[in-house]
C-alpha atoms as an extended CHARMM CRD file, in Angstrom:
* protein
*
       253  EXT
         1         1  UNK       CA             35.0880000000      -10.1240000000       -5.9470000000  PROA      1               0.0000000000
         2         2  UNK       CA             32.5460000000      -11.9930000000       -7.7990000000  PROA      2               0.0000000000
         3         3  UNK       CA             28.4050000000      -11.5600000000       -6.4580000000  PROA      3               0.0000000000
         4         4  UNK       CA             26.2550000000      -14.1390000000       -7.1260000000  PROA      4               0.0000000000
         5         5  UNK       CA             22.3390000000      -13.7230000000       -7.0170000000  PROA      5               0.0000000000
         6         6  UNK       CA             20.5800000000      -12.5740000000       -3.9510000000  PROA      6               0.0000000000
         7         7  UNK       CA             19.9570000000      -14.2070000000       -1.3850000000  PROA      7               0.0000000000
         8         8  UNK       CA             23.4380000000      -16.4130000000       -1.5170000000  PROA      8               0.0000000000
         9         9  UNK       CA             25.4030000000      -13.2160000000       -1.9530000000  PROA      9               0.0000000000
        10        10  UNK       CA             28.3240000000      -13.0000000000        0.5130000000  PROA      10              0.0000000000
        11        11  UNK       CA             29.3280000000       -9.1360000000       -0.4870000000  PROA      11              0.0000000000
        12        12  UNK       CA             26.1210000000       -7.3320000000       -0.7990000000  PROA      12              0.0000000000
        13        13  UNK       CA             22.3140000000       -6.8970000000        0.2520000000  PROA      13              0.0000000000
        14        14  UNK       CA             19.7640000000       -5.4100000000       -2.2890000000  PROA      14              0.0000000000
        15        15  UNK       CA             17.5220000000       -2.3320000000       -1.2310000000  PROA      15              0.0000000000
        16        16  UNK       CA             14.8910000000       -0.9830000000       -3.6540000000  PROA      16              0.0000000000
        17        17  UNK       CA             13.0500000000        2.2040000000       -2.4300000000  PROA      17              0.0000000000
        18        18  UNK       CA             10.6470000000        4.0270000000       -3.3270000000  PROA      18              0.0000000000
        19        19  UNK       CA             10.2740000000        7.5430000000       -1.2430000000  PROA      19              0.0000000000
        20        20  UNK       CA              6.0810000000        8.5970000000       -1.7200000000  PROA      20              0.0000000000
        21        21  UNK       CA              5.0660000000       11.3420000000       -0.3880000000  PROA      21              0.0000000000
        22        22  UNK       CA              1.8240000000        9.4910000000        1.6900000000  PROA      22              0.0000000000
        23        23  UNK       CA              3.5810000000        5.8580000000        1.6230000000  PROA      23              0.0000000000
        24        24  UNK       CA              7.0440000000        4.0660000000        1.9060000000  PROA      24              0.0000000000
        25        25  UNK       CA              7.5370000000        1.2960000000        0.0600000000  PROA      25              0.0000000000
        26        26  UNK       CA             11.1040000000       -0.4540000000       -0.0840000000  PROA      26              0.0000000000
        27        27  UNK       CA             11.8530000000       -4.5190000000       -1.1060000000  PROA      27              0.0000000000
        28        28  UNK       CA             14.6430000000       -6.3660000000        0.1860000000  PROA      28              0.0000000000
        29        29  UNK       CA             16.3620000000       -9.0640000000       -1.0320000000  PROA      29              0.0000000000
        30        30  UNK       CA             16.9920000000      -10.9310000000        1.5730000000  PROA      30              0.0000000000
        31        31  UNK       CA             14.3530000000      -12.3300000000        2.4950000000  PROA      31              0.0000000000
        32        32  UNK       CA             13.0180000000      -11.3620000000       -0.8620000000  PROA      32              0.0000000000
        33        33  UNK       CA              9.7420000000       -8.8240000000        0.0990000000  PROA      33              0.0000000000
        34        34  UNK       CA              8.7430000000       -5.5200000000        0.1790000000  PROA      34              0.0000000000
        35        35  UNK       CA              7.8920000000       -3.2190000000        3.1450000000  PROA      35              0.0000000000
        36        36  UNK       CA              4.7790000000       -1.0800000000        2.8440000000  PROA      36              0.0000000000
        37        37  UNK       CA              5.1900000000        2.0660000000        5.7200000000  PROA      37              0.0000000000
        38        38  UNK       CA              3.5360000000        5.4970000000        6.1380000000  PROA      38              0.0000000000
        39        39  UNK       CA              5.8400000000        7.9400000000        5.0690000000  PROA      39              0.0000000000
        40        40  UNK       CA              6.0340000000        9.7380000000        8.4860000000  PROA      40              0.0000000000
        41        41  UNK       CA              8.6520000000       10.9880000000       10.8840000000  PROA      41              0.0000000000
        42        42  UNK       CA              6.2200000000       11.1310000000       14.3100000000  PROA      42              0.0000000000
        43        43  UNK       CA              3.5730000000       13.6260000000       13.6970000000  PROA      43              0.0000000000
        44        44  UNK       CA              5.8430000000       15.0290000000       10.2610000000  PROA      44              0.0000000000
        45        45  UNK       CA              6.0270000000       14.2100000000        6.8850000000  PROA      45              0.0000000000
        46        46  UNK       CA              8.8800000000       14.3870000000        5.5080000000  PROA      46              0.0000000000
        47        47  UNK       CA              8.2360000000       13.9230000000        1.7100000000  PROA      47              0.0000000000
        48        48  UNK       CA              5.9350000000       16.5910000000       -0.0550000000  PROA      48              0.0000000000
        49        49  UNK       CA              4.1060000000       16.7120000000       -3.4660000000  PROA      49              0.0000000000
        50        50  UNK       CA              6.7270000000       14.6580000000       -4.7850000000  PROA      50              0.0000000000
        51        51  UNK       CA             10.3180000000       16.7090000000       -2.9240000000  PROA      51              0.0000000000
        52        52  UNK       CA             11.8140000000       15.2470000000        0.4700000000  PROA      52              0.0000000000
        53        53  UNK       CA             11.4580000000       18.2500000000        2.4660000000  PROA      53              0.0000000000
        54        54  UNK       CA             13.1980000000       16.9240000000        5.1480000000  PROA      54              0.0000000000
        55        55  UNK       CA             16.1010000000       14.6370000000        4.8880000000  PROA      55              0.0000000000
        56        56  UNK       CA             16.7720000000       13.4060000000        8.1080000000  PROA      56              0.0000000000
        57        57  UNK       CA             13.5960000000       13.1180000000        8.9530000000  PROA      57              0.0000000000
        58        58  UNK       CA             13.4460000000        9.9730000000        5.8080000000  PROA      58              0.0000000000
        59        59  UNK       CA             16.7770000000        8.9310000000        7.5790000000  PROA      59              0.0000000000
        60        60  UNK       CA             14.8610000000        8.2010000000       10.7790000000  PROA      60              0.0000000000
        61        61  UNK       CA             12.3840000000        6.9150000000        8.8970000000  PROA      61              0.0000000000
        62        62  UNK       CA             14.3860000000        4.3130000000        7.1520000000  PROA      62              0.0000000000
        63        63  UNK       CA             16.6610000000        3.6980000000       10.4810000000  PROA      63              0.0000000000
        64        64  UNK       CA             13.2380000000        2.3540000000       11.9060000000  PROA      64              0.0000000000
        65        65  UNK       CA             11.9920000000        0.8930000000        9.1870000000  PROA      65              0.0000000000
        66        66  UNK       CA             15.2770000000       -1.0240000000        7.8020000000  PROA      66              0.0000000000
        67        67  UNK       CA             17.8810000000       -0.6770000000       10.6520000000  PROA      67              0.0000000000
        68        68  UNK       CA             16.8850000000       -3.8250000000       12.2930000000  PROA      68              0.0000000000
        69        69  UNK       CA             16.9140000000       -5.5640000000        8.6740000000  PROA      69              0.0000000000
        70        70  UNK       CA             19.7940000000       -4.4350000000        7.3000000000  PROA      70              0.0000000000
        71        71  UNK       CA             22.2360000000       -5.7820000000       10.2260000000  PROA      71              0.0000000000
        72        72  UNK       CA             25.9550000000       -7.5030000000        9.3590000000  PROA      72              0.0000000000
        73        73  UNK       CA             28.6970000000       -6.9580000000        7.3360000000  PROA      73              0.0000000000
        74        74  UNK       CA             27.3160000000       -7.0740000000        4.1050000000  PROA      74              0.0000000000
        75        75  UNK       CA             26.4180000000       -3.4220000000        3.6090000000  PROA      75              0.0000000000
        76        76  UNK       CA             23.1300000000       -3.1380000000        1.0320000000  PROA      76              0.0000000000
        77        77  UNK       CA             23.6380000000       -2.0100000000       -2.5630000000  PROA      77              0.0000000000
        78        78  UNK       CA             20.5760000000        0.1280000000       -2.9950000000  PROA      78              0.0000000000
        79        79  UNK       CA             18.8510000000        1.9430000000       -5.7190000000  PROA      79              0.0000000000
        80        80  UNK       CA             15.7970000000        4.5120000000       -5.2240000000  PROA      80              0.0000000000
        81        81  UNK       CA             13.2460000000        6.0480000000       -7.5040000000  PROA      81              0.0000000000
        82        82  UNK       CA             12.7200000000        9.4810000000       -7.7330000000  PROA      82              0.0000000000
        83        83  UNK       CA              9.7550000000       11.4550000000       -9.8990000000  PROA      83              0.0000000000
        84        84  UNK       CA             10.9640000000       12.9010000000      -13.3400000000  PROA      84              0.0000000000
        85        85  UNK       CA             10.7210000000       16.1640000000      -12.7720000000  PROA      85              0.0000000000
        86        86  UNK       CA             12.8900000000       17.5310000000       -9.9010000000  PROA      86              0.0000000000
        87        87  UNK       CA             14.6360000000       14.4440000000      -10.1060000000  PROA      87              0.0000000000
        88        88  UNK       CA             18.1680000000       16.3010000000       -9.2650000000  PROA      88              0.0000000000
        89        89  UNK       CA             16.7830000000       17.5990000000       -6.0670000000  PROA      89              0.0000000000
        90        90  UNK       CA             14.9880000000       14.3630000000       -5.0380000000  PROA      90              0.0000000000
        91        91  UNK       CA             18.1190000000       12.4260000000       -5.8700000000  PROA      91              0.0000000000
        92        92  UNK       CA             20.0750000000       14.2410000000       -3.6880000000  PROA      92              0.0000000000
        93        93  UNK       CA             18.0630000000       14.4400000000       -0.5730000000  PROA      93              0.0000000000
        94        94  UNK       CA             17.2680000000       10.9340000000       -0.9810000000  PROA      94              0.0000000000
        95        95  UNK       CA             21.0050000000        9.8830000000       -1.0070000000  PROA      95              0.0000000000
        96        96  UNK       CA             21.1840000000       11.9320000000        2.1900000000  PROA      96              0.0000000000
        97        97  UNK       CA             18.9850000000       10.2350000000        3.5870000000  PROA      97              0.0000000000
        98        98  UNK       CA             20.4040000000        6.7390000000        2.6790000000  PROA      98              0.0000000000
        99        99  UNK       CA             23.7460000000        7.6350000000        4.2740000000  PROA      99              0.0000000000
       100       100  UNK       CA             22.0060000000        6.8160000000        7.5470000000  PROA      100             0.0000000000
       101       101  UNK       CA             21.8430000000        2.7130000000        6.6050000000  PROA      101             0.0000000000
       102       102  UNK       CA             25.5580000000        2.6300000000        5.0930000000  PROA      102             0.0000000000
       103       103  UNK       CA             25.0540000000        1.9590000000        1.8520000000  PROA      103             0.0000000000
       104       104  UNK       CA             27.7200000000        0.4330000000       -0.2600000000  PROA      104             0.0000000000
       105       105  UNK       CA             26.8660000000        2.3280000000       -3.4170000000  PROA      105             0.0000000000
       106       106  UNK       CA             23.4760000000        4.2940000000       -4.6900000000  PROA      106             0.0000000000
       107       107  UNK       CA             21.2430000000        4.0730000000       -7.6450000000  PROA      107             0.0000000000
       108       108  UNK       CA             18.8960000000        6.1790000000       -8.6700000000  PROA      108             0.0000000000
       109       109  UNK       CA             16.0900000000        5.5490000000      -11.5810000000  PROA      109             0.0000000000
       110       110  UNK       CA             13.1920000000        7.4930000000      -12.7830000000  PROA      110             0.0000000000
       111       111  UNK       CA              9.8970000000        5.9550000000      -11.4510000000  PROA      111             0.0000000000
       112       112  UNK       CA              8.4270000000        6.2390000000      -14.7380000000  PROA      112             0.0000000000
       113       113  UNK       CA             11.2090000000        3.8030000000      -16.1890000000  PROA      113             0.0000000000
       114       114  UNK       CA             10.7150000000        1.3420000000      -12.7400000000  PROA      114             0.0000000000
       115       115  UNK       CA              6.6020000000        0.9150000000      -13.9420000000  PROA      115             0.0000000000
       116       116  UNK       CA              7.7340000000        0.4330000000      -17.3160000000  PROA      116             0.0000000000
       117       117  UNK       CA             10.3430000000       -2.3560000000      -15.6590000000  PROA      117             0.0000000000
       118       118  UNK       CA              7.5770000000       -3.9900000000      -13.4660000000  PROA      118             0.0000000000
       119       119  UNK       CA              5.0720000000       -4.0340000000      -16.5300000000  PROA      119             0.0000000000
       120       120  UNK       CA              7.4450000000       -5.9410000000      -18.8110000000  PROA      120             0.0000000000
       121       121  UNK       CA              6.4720000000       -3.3320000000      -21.1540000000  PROA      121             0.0000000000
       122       122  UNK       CA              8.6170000000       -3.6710000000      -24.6590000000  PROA      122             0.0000000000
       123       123  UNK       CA             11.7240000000       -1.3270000000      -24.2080000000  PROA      123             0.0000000000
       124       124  UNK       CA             11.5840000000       -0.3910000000      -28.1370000000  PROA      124             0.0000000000
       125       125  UNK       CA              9.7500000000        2.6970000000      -28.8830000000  PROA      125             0.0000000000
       126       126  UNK       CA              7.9680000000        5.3570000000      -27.1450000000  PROA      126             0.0000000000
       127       127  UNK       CA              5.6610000000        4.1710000000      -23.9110000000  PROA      127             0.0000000000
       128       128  UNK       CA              3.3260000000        7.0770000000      -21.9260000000  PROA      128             0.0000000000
       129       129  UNK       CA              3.5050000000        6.2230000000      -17.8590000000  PROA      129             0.0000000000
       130       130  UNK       CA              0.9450000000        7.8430000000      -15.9640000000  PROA      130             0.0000000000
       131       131  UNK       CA              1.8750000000        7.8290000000      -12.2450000000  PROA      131             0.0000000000
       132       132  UNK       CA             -0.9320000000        8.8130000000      -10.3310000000  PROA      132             0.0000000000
       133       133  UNK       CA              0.4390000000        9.1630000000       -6.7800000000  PROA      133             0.0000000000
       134       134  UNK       CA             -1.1140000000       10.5030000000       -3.1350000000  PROA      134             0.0000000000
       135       135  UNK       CA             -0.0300000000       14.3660000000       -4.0340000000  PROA      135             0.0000000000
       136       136  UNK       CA              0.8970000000       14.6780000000       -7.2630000000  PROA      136             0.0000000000
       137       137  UNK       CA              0.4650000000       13.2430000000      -10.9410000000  PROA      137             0.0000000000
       138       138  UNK       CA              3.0940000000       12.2870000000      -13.8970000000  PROA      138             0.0000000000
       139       139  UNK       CA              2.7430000000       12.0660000000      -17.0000000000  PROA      139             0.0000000000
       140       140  UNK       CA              5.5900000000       10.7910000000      -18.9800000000  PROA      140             0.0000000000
       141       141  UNK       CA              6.7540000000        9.7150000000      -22.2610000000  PROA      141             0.0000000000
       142       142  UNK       CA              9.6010000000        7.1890000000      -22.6960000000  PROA      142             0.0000000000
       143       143  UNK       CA             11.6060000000        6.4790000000      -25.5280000000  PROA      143             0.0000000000
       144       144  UNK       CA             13.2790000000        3.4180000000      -25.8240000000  PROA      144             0.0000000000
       145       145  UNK       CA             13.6580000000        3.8310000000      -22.1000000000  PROA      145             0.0000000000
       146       146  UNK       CA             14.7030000000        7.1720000000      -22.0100000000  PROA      146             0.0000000000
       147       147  UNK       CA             12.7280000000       10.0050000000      -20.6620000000  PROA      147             0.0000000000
       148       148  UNK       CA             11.7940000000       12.5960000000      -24.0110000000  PROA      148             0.0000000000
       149       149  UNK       CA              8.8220000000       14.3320000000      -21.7960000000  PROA      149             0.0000000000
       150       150  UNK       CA              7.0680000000       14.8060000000      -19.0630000000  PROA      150             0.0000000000
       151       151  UNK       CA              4.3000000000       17.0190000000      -17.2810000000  PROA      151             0.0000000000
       152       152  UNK       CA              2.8510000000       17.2410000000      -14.1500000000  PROA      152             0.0000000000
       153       153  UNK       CA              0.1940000000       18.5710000000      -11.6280000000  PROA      153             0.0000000000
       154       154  UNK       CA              0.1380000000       18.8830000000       -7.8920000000  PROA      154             0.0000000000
       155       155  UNK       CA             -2.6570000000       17.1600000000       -7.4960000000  PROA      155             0.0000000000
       156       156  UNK       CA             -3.2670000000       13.4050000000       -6.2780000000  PROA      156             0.0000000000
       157       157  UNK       CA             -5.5210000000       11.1060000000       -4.6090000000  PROA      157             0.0000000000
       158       158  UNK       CA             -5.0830000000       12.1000000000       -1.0950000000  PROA      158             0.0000000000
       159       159  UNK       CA             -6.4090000000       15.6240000000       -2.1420000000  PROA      159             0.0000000000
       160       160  UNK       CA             -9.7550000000       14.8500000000       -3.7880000000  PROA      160             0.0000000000
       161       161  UNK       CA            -12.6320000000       12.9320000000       -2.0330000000  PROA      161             0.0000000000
       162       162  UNK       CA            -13.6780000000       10.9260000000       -5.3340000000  PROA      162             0.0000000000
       163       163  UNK       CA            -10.3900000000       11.4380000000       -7.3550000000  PROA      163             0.0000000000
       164       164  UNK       CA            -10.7880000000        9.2540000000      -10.1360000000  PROA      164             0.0000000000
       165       165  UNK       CA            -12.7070000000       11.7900000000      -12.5210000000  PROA      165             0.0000000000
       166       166  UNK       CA            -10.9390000000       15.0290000000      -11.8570000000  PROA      166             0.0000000000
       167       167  UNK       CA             -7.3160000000       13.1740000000      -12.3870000000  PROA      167             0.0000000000
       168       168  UNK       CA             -8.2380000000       11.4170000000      -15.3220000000  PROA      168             0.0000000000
       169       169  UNK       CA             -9.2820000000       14.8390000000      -16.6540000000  PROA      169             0.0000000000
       170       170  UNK       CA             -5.5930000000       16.3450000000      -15.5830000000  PROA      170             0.0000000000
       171       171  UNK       CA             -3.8070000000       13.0450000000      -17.1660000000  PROA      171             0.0000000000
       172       172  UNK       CA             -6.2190000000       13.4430000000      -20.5560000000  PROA      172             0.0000000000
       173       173  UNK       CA             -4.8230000000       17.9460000000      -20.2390000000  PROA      173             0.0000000000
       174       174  UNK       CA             -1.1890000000       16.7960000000      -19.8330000000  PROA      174             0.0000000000
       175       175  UNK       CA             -1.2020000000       14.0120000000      -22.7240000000  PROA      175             0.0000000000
       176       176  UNK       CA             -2.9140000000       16.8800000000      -24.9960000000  PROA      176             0.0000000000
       177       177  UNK       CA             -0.8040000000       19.0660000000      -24.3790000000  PROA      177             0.0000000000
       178       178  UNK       CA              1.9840000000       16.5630000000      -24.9910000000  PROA      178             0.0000000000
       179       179  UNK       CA              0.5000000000       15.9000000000      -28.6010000000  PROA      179             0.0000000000
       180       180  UNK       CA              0.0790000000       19.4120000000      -29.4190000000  PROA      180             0.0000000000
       181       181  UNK       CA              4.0100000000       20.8810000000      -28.5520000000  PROA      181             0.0000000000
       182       182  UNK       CA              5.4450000000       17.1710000000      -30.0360000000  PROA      182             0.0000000000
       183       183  UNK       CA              6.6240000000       17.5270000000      -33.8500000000  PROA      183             0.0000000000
       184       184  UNK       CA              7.0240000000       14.0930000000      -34.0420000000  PROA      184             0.0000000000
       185       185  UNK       CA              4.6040000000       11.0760000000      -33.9840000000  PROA      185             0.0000000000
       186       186  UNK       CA              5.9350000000        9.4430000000      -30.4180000000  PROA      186             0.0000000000
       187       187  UNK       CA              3.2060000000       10.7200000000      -28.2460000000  PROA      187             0.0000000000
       188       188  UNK       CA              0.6210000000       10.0340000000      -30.5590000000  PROA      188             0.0000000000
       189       189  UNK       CA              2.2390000000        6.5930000000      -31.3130000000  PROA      189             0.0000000000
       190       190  UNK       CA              2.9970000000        5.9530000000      -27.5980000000  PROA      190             0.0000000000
       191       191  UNK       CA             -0.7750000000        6.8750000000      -26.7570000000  PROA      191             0.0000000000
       192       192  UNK       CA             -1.9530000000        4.2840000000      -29.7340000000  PROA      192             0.0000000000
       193       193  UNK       CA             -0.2350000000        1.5680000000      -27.9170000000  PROA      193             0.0000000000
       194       194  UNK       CA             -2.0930000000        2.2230000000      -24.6820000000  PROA      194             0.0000000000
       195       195  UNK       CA             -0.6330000000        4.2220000000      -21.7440000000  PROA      195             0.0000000000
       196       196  UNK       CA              0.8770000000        2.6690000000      -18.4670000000  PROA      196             0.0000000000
       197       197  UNK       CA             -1.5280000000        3.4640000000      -15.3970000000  PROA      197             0.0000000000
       198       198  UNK       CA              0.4050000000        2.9770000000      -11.7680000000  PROA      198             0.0000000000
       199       199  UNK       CA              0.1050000000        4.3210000000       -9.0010000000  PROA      199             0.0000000000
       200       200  UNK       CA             -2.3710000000        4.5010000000       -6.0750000000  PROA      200             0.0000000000
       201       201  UNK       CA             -4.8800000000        6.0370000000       -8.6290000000  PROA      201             0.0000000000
       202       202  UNK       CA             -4.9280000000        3.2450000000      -10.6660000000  PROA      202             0.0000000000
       203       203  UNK       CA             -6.5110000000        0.8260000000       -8.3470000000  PROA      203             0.0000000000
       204       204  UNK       CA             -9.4830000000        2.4240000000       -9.3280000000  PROA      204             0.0000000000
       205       205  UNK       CA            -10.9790000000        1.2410000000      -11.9270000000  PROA      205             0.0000000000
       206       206  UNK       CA            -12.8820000000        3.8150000000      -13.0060000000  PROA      206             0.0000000000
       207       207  UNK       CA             -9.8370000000        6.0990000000      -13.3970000000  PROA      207             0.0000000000
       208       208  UNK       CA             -8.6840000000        4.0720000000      -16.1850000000  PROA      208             0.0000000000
       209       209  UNK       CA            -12.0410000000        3.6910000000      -17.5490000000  PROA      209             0.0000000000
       210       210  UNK       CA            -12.5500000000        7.6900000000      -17.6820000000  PROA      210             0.0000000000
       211       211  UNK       CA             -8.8100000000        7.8710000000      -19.0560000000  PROA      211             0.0000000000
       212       212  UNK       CA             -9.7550000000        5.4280000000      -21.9760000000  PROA      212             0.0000000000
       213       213  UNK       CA            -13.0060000000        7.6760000000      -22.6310000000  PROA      213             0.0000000000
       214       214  UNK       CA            -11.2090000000       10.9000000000      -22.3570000000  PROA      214             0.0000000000
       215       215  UNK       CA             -8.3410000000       10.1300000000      -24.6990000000  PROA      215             0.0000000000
       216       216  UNK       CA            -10.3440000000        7.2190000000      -27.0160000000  PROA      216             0.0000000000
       217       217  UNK       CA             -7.3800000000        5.0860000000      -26.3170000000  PROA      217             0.0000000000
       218       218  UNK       CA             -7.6090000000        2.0260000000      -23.4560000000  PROA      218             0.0000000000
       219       219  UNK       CA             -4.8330000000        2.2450000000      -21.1920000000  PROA      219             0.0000000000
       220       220  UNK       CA             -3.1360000000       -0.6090000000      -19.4310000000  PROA      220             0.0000000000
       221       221  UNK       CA             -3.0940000000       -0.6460000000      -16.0530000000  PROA      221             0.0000000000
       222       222  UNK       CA             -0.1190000000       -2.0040000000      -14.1740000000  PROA      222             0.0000000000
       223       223  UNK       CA             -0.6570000000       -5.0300000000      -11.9810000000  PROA      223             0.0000000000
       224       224  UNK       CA             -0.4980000000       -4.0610000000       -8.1030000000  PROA      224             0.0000000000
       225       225  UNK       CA              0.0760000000       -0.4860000000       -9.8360000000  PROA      225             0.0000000000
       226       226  UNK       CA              0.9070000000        0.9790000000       -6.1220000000  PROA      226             0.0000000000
       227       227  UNK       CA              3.6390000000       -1.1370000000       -6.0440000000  PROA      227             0.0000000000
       228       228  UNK       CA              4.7800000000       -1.3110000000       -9.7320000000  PROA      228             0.0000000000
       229       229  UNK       CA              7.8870000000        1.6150000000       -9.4260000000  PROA      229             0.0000000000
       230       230  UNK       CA              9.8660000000        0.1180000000       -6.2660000000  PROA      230             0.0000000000
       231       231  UNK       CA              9.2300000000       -4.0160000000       -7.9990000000  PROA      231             0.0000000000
       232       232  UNK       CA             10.7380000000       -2.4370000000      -10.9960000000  PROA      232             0.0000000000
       233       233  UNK       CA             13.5210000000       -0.8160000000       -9.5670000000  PROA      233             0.0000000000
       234       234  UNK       CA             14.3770000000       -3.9920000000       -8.2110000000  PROA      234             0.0000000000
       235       235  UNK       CA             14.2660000000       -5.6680000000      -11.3270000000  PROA      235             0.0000000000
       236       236  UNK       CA             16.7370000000       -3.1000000000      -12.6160000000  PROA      236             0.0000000000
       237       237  UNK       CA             18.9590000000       -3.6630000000       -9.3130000000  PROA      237             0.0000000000
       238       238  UNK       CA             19.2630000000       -7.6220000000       -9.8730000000  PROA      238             0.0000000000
       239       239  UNK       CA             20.5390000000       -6.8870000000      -13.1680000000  PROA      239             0.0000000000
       240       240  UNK       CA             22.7670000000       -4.1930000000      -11.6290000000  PROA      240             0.0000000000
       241       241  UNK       CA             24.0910000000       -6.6380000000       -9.2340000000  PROA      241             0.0000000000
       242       242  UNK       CA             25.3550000000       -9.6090000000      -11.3520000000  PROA      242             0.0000000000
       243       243  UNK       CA             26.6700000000       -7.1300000000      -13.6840000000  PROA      243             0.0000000000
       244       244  UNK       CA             30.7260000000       -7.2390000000      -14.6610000000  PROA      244             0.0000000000
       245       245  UNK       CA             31.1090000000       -4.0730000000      -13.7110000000  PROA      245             0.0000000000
       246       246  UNK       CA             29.7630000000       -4.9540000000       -9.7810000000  PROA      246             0.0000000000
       247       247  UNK       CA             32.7360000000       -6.8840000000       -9.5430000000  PROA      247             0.0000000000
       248       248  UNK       CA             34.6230000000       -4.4060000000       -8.6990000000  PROA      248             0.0000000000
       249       249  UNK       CA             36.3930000000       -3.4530000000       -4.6650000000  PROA      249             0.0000000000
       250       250  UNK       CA             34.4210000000       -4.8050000000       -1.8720000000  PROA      250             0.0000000000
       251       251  UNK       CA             32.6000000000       -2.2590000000       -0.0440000000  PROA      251             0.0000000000
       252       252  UNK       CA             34.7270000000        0.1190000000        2.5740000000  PROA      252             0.0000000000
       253       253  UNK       CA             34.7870000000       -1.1390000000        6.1760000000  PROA      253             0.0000000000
């Protein structure tokens, strides 16, 4: 069974998600655009500070948000981000939740690496990602694409009423503390290059400003940086997709 690039593909539909705990966001290949959704099961939520709390309250979720879309034979290849630290967890409840659209297989990446993805950032060497969600912030470092570190705090943009100083102040505590416990130069050398900002907090732009003043090194902020994880995890998925090794049995029936 050979795939050819979305849309044309016969065997498979592509489903990038990305599980917030305020927002929903998930792209679809076919037509190629992404789906912006509170992250709310009536009145509950079912994602919290980062953890899905409640799987099949996301499986409603995505039944009404994707059912409809997702109709036919060819059954969606999908692959979901999920924060760095209690990734196992997240992955799990999130492929739970996925069961309820039928998925022919399910990948999972790091959100860090999907903003690294979406910023075209170079793969080589270590890269800091700052995701500054709705109810919690990550810090992470990435080397050559590979997670070496990561912090966080339980604290986000939904919780403070002008959020930009007091998270920049957590990001610059994390990244110090980073520096201090690393024995080698990739933090520092990661921070010289200018950290990735995403996230909802980054749309302010006096977030990154105070970050830049804080750690006397200008960040880079991701383009659309709320959107930046799920468009990278479907960068990752194309490639996926049109890989050899997706060539493989066509999905069950």
């Amino acid at each position: 069974m050979n795939h050819r690039p979305w849309p044309r593909c016969p065997h498979c539909r592509g489903l990038a998600l990305d599980l917030g705990s305020v927002r929903t966001r998930a792209w679809l290949s076919d037509p190629d655009l992404i789906v912006d959704v509170p992250t709310a099961d009536g009145a509950a939520r079912p994602v919290r500070r980062g953890a899905i709390v409640d799987p099949a309250g996301c499986a409603r979720l995505l039944r009404r948000l994707l059912g409809d879309r997702l109709t036919g034979a060819a059954r969606p290849l999908a692959i979901v981000t999920a924060p760095v630290l209690d990734g196992i967890a997240y992955r799990a409840a999130a492929r739970t939740a996925l069961a309820a659209l039928r998925p022919h297989s399910v990948l999972t990446v790091p959100r860090a690496r999907g903003i690294a993805v979406a910023a075209e950032a170079e793969p080589a060497g270590p890269l800091l990602v700052v995701d500054a969600g709705a109810q919690f912030t990550e810090v992470v470092l990435l080397c050559d694409g590979a997670v070496t570190d990561a912090r966080r705090t339980a604290v986000g943009t939904a919780d403070l009423e002008s959020p930009a100083e007091p998270l920049a102040e957590a990001v610059a505590s994390m990244v110090t503390a980073m520096l201090r416990q690393d024995r080698t130069p990739l933090t520092a050398t990661a921070l010289r290059r200018g950290a990735l900002l995403a996230g909802g907090g980054a749309l302010d732009p006096r977030f990154a400003h105070r970050v830049g003043a804080l750690l006397h090194a200008p960040p880079r902020v991701v383009g659309a940086p709320h959107t930046a994880a799920v468009r990278g995890a479907a960068k990752l998925l194309r490639a996926a997709h049109l890989h050899p090794s997706a060539a493989g049995s066509a999905p069950p029936s």
